[in-house]
Phi, psi and omega in degrees: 000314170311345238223319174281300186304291166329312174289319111045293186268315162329304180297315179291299163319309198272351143276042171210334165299307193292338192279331174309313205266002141320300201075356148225192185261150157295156168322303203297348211228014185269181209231151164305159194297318176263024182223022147256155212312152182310138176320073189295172208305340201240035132112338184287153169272125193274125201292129156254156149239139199218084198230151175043054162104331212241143191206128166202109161332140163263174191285166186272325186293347187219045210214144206196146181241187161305286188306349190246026162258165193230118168298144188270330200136302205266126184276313195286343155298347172300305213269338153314314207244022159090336153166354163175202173244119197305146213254325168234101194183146141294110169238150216250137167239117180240141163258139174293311203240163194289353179271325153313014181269000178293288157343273211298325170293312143358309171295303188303324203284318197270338158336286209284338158302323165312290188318316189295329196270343172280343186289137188313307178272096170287023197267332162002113166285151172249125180271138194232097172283137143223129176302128189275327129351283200294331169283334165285355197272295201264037214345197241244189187261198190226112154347302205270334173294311187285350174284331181280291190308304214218025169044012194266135165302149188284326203287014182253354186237132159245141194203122185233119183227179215211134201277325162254152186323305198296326185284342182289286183281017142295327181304328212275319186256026178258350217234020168252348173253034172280134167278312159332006190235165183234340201182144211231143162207129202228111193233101169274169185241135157069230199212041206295146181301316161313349179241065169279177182334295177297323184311301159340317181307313193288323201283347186273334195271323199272344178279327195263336203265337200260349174089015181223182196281146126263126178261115143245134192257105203266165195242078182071055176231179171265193191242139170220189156294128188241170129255009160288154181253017185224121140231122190245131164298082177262157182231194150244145164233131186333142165233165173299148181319141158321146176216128160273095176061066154092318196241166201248147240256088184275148208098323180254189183239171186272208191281131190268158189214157207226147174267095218218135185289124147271123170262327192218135174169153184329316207261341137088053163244065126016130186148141200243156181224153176229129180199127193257202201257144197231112185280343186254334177244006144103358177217175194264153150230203203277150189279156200273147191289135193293344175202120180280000175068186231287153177259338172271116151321144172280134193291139201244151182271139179229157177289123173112337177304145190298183200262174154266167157311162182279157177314025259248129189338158192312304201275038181070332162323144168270155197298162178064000000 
């Protein structure tokens, strides 16, 4: 029995460990409407878990609701990732191949403009780590395309980058608990060994205790263990013709839209979405049909219309 309890007890710490570093409980362990925990002072409810036996409060700093999701626009990427993307978390964004790191950077930037257009103060900056591997591969960013591309102003972008891995991710988690930031975005090459399971860990705990987002964006990299509780798979996807008052502009391109994976997420719904940047109203939605076909009705015989002519006959007669 001693023996039994113990292993038990093991088992329940190291499922009370794997929900910090999630920063919520899986779905499946959560407790029924009466046998979960009392209201605490800041309006959230204390999630307990409970399977076999095992009960543990999360920490107050790590623990995220309804309310500390951000809508993206797009509901069904919402239902994906559980009613939205959570706002104080590490969300993992990766492209697989370098050409796709533009998409994937791209993707992150209108994440943390949302985050940013929900935060109570819009004057708020967004900071941009780059590991400098990752700026030669995929180069660096440009102030004035993004005010064009993403409405974001240059004096709201701070952009710091670093030659070793380790001084980068000194940046991202000492500048995630800056109140002066509104968004935190950290863009590495590949899969670097400094950036494990614990790193990960820190950065996620200093994003739930500070109430904002961190986006790190990997460059040709894999999915390995995280402590993000979101991980998306970005892409470039066709985009649609340009359009003027309805019609569209043939030869240009349109709004960009990305193609994006869900690998990971609270509600541990799997599923791919295409969605472009919708720059004017600040969020993505579903993308526009590349042609919308004919824009003329095709013409009707009406009363008083000429008759059409008839047909005519081997030797040029007409027919009748």
């Amino acid at each position: 029995m001693a023996a039994t309890a113990m292993a038990q007890e093991t088992l329940c710490a190291l499922r009370r460990q794997i929900a910090r570093i999630e920063g919520v409980p899986a779905a499946r362990l959560e407790l029924p409407a009466q046998a979960r925990g009392p209201q605490v002072a800041d309006g959230a409810k204390t999630i307990i878990l409970r399977e076999n036996g095992c009960a543990a409060p999360l920490p107050p700093g790590m623990r995220f609701g309804a309310a500390q999701t951000m809508a993206t626009g797009m509901a069904d990427f919402d239902a994906l990732l559980g009613g939205g993307l959570p706002l104080a978390a590490l969300t993992e964004i990766i492209a697989a191949d370098t050409r796709d790191s533009g998409a994937a950077a791209g993707f992150a930037m209108a994440l943390a403009l949302i985050a940013m257009a929900d935060a109570k103060d819009q004057d708020k900056l967004l900071l941009w780590i780059g590991e400098e591997e990752a700026l030669r591969e995929a180069g660096r960013l440009h102030a004035p395309g993004l005010a064009a591309a993403f409405d974001l102003a240059p004096h709201r972008l701070l952009f710091a980058r670093s030659g070793r891995i380790a001084d980068t991710l000194w940046i991202a988690e000492e500048a995630a608990r800056l109140s002066a930031l509104g968004a935190v975005i950290l863009e590495v090459r590949g899969n670097p060994r400094r950036l494990d399971l614990t790193a990960t860990r820190r950065l996620h705990r200093r994003a739930a205790i500070a109430g904002r987002p961190v986006l790190l964006v990997r460059q040709a990299g894999v999915p390995e263990p995280t402590a993000a509780p979101v991980r998306l798979r970005v892409t470039a996807a066709p985009a649609a013709e340009r359009t003027i008052l309805g019609y569209p502009q043939p030869g240009s391109i349109g709004r960009p839209v990305f193609a994006v994976t869900v690998d990971k997420s609270p509600a541990a719904r799997p599923g791919s979405i295409a969605m472009e940047w919708n720059r004017d109203d600040q969020r993505l939605q579903s993308c526009q049909p590349p042609n919308p076909g004919l824009v003329v009705s095709p013409p009707r015989q009406r009363p008083g219309a000429a008759p059409p002519p008839r047909p005519r006959l081997a030797d040029g007669r007409r027919a009748g």
